[in-house]
C-alpha positions in Angstrom: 16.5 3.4 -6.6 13.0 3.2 -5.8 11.8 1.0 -2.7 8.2 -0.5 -3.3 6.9 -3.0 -0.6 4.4 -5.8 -2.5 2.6 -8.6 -0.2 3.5 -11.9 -1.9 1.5 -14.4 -0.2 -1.7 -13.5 1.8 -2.8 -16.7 3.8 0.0 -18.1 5.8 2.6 -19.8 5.1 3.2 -23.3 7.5 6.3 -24.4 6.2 10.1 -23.3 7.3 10.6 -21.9 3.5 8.8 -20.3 1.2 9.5 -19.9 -2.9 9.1 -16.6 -4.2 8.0 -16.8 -8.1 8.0 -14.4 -10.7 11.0 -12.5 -10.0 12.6 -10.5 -12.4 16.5 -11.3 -12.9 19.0 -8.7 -12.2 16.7 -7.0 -9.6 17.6 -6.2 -6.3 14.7 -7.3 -3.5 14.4 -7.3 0.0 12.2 -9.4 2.3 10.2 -8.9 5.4 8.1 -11.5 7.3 4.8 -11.1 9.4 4.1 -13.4 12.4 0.1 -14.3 12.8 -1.5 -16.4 15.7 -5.4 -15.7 17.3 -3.9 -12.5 18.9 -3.8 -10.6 15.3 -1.0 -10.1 13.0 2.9 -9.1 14.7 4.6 -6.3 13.5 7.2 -7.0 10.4 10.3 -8.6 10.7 13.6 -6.1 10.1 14.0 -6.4 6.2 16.7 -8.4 4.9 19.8 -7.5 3.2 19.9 -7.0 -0.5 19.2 -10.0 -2.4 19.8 -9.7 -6.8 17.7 -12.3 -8.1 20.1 -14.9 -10.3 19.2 -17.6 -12.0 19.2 -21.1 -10.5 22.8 -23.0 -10.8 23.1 -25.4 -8.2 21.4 -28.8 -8.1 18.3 -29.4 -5.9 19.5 -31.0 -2.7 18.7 -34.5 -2.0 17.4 -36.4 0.7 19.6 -36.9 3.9 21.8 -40.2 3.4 24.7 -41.8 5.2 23.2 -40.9 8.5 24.2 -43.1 11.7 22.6 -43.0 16.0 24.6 -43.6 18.7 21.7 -43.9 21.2 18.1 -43.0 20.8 16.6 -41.8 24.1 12.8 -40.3 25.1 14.7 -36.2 24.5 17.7 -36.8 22.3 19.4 -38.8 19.9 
């Protein structure tokens, strides 16, 4: 196989997750992060494992429900 790195998004990203488009299913990808702050750009993350792009079955996942506190405090719930 042949290993090509590709940036996929240039300015940076704020949220937790991040959804990669135009994959082609059936192919294998790896991914690699960059961490950026006013000191410059980080080195890259370790790659991750092989991932084969499939499509889609599960449902989205809802909102949070059924939830219940104890005791709320100032640090902790």
């Amino acid at each position: 196989g042949t290993t090509m790195w590709r940036e996929i998004h240039i300015p940076p990203v704020t949220e937790r997750l991040y959804k990669v488009e135009g994959l082609t299913e059936g192919a294998v990808y790896q991914f690699h992060v960059y961490a950026a702050n006013l000191a410059g750009l980080g080195p890259a993350s370790k790659h991750s494992d092989d991932f084969t792009c499939k499509a889609w079955t599960m449902p989205e996942p809802g909102p949070a429900y059924d939830l219940t506190f104890c005791e709320v405090r100032d640090s902790s719930v």
